[in-house]
DOVEX-481077 format. One line per field, with one value per residue: residue number from 0; residue in three letters; chain; x, y, z of N, C-alpha, C in turn. Coordinates in steps of 0.05 Angstrom, whole numbers, plus 5000, padded with zeros to 4 digits. Example, Ala and Ser with C-alpha at 12.3 -4.5 7.8 and 13.67 -1.06 7.14 Angstrom:
% DOVEX-481077
i	(0_1) .
aa	(Ala_Ser) .
ch	(A_A) .
n.x	(5264_5257) .
n.y	(4886_4955) .
n.z	(5156_5142) .
ca.x	(5246_5273) .
ca.y	(4910_4979) .
ca.z	(5156_5143) .
c.x	(5264_5258) .
c.y	(4934_5001) .
c.z	(5156_5157) .
***
This chain:
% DOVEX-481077
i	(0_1_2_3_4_5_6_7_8_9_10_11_12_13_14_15_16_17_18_19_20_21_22_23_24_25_26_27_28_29_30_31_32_33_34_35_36_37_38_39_40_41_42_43_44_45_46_47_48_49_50_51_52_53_54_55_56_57_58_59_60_61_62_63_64_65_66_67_68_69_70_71_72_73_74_75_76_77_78_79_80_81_82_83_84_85_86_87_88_89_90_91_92_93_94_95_96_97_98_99_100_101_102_103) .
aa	(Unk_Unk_Unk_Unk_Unk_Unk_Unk_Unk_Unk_Unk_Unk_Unk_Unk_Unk_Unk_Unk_Unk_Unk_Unk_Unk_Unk_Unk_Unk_Unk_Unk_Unk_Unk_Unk_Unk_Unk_Unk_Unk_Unk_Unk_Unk_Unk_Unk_Unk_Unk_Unk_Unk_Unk_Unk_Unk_Unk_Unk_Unk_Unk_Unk_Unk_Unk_Unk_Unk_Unk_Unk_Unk_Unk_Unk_Unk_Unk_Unk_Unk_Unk_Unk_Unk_Unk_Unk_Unk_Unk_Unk_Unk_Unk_Unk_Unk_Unk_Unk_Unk_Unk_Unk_Unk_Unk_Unk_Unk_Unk_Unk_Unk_Unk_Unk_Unk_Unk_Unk_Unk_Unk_Unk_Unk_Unk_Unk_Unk_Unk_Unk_Unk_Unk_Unk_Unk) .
ch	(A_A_A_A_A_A_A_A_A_A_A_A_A_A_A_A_A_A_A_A_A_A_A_A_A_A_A_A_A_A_A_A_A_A_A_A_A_A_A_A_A_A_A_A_A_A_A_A_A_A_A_A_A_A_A_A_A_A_A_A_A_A_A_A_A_A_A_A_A_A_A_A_A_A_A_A_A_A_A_A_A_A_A_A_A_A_A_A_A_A_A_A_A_A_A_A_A_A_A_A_A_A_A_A) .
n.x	(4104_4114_4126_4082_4044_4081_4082_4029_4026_4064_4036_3979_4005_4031_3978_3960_3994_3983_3932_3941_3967_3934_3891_3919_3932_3882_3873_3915_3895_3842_3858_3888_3858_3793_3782_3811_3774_3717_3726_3734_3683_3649_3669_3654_3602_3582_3606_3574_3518_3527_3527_3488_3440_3466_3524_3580_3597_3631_3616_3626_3629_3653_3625_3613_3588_3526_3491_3425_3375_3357_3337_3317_3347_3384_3407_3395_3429_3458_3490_3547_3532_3484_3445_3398_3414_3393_3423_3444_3455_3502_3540_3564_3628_3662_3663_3677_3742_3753_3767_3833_3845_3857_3907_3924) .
n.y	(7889_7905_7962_7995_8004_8043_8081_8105_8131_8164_8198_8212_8240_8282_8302_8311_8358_8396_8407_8416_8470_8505_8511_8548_8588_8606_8618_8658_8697_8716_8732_8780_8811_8800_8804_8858_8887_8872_8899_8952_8964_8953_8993_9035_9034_9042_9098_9124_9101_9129_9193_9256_9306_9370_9352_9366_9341_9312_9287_9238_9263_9308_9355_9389_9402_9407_9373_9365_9343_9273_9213_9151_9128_9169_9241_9306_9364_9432_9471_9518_9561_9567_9527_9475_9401_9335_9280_9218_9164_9135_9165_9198_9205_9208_9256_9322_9352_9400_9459_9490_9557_9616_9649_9716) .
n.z	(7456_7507_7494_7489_7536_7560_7520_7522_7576_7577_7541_7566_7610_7580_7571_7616_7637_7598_7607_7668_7651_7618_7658_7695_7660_7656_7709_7713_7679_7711_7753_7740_7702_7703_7751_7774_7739_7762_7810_7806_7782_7815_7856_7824_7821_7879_7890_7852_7878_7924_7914_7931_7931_7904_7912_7872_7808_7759_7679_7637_7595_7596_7620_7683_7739_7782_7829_7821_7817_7836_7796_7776_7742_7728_7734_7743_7733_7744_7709_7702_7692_7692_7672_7672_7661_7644_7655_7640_7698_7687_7663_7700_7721_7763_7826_7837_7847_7898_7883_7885_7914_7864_7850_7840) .
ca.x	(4083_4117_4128_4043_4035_4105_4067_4001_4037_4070_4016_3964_4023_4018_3952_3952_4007_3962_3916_3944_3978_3906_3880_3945_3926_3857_3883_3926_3879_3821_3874_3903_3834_3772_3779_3809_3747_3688_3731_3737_3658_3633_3674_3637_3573_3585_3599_3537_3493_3526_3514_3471_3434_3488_3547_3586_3608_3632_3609_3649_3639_3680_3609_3613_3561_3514_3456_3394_3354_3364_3318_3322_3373_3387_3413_3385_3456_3455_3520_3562_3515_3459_3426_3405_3411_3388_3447_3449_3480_3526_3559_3575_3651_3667_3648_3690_3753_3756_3790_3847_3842_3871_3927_3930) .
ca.y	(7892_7925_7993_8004_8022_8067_8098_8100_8135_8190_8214_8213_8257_8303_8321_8328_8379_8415_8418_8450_8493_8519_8527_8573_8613_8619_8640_8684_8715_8716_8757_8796_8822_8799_8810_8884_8898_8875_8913_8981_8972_8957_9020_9066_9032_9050_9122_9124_9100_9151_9211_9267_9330_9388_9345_9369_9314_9315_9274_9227_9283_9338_9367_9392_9410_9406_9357_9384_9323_9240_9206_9127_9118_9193_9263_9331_9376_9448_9483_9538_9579_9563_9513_9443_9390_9311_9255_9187_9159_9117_9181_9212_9187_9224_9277_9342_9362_9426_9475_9518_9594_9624_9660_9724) .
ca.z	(7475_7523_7482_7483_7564_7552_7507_7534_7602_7564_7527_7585_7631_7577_7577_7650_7633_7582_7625_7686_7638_7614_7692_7704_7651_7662_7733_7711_7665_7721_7774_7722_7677_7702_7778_7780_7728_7769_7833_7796_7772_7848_7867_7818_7838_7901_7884_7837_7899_7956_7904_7934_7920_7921_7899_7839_7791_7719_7667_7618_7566_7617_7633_7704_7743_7813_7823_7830_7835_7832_7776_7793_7721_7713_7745_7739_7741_7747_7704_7724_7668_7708_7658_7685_7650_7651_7649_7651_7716_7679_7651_7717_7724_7792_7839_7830_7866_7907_7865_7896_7903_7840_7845_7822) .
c.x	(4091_4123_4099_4036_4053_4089_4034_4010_4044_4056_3988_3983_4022_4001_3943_3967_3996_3947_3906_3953_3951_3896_3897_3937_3899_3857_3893_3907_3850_3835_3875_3881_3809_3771_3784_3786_3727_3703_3723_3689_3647_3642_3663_3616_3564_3590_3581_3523_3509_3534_3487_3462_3461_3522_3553_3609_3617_3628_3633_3653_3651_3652_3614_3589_3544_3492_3437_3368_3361_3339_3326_3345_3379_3399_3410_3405_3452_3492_3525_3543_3491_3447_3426_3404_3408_3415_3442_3464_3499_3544_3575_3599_3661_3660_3675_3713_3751_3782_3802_3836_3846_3884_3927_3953) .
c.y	(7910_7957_7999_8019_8039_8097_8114_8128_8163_8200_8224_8236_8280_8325_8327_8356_8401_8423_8435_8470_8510_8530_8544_8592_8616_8631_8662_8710_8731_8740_8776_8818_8821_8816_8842_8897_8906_8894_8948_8978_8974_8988_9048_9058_9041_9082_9135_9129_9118_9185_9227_9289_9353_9382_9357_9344_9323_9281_9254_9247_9307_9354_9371_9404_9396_9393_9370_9362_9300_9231_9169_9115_9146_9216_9287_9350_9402_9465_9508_9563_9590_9553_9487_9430_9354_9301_9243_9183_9149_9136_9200_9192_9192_9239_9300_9347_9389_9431_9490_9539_9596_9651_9689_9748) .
c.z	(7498_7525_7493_7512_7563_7548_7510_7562_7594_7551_7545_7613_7611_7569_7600_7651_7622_7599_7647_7676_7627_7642_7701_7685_7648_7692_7732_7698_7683_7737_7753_7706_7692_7737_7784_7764_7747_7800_7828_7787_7797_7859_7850_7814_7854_7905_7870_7866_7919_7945_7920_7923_7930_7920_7874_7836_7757_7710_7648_7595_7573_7616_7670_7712_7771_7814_7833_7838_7820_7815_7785_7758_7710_7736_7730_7744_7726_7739_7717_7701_7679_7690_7665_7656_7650_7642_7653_7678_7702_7666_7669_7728_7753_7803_7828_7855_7872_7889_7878_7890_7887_7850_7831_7818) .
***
């Protein structure tokens, strides 16, 4: 009779063990994966929405190119050819850096 609460004691300690061992790694996994995600998507939200006319941006497909006009899920971008062309916002990854002189 007195083995049964023993037993009872150690088996109930560890599933409390399991347990916080699951909440540590769903912490870990939340810092580690989910949290720098939704940080990096707010920050090219946030570059999406402070997009104007006259910015040059390239595309995810290495299109570059000058907006010509904002569409409310789109951009009207003006190449170095002179041909515009519609995009999705969600394909405009950055604005463009100033290019050095060239050297010659």
């Amino acid at each position: 009779m007195l083995m049964a609460p023993a037993a009872t004691t150690s088996s109930s300690t560890s599933i409390f063990y399991m347990l916080g061992f699951i909440v540590i790694l769903f912490a870990l996994m939340y810092f580690f994966t989910i949290r720098p995600q939704r940080k990096k998507q707010q920050e090219a939200q946030k570059m999406l929405q402070a997009l104007q006319k006259g910015d040059k941006v390239i595309t995810n497909a290495g299109i570059y190119g000058q907006i010509e006009n904002i569409y409310e899920d789109s951009f009207l971008l003006r190449t170095d050819s002179g041909s515009t062309i519609r995009v999705a916002k969600w394909a405009v990854v950055g604005k463009q850096q100033d290019e050095p002189a060239a050297h010659v």
